[in-house]
C-alpha positions in Angstrom: 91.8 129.7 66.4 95.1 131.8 66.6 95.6 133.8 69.7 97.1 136.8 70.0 98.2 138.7 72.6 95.3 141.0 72.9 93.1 137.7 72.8 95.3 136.0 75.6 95.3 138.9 78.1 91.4 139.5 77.6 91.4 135.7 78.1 93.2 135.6 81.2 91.5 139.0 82.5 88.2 136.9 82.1 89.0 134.3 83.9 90.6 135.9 87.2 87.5 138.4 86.8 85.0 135.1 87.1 87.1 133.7 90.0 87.0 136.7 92.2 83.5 137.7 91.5 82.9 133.9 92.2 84.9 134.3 95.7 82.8 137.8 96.1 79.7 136.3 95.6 80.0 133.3 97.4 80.9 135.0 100.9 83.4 132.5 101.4 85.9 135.0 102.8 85.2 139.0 103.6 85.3 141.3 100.4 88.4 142.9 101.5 90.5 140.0 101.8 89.5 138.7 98.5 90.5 142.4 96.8 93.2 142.5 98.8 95.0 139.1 98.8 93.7 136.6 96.4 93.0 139.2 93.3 97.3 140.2 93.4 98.1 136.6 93.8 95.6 135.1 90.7 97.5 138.2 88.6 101.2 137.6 89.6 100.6 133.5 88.5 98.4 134.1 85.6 101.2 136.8 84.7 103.8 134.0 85.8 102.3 130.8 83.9 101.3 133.3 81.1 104.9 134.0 80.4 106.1 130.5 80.7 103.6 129.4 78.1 105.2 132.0 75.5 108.0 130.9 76.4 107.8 127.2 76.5 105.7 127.8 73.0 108.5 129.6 71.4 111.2 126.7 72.4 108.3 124.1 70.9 107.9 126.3 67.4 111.6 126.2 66.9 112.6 122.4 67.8 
């Protein structure tokens, strides 16, 4: 399976899009605080580890 980048992103949008409606669901913490705090922080690392993956790919495809 070859990913590209509209593949990845729907990927990753998938997965932080389980996690918070798991977190929403599961009334662990208030609604606000999981739209407010956790959503931004899943995005910034998924972004984050995302872009280290490309990267750390590309370096791997060349050596």
């Amino acid at each position: 399976m070859e990913f590209d980048l509209p593949r990845a992103g729907g990927i990753l949008v998938a997965i932080i899009a389980i996690g918070v409606g798991g977190l929403v669901a599961s009334g662990v913490m208030a609604t606000q605080t999981v739209l407010m705090m956790v959503l931004p922080s899943m995005v910034i690392f998924a972004a984050v580890a995302f872009w280290l993956g490309m990267k750390y790919g590309g370096y791997r495809a060349l050596q």
